[in-house]
C-alpha positions as CSV (number, residue, x, y, z in Angstrom):
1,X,5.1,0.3,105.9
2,X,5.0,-1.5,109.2
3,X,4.0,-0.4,112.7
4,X,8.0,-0.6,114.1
5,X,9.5,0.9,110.8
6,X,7.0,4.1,111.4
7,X,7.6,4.4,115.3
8,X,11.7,4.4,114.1
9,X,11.2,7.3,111.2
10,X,8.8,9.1,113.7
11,X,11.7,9.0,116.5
12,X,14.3,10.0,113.7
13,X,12.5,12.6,112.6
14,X,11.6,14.0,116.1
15,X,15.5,13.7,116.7
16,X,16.2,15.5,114.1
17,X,13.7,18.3,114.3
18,X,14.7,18.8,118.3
19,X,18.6,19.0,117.5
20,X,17.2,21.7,114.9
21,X,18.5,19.6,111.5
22,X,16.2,19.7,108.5
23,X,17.8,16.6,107.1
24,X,17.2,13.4,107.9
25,X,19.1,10.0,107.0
26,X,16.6,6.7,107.1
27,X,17.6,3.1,105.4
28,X,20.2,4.6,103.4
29,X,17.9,7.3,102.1
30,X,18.3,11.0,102.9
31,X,15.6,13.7,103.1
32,X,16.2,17.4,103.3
33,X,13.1,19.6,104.9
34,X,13.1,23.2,103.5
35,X,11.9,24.6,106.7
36,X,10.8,23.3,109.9
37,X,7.1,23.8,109.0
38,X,7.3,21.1,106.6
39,X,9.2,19.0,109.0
40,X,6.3,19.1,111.5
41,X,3.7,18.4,108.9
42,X,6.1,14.9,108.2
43,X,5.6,14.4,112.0
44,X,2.2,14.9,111.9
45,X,1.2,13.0,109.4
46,X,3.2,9.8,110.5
47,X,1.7,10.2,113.6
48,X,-1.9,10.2,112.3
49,X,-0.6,6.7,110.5
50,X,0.9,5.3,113.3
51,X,-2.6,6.4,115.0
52,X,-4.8,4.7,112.7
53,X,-2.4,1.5,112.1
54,X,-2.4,0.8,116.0
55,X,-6.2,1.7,116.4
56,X,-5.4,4.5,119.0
57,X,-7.7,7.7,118.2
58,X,-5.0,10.8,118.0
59,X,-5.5,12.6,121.2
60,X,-7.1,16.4,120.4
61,X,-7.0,18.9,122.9
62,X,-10.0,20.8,123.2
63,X,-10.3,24.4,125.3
64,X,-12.7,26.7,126.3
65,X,-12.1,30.6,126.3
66,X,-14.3,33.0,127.6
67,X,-14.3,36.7,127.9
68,X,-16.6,39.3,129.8
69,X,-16.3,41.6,126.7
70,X,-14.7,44.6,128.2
């Protein structure tokens, strides 16, 4: 799958996951996510393709939590 042809599914997805649909329509094909868990894992992923295709690391967030143990 091409660089473009991901972007367009990622955006379709997203679309889809923000207007709170679990079903998705994409070059005639039709997809149907049994719960929006699995719809962000589909995001995810074609992100981490998109990511290595275009030879962008994924950003990562990284934090730093400290307590004084009271």
């Amino acid at each position: 799958m091409d660089l473009e042809r991901m972007r367009a599914l990622l955006a379709a997805l997203q679309e889809a996951r923000y207007a709170g649909v679990r079903s998705v329509s994409y070059d005639g094909k039709s997809v149907t996510y049994g719960s929006d868990a699995e719809l962000a894992n589909a995001i995810s992923d074609l992100e981490a393709r998109i990511a290595a295709a275009s030879g962008t690391p994924r950003r990562r967030r990284w934090g730093t939590v400290a307590s004084k143990g009271l």
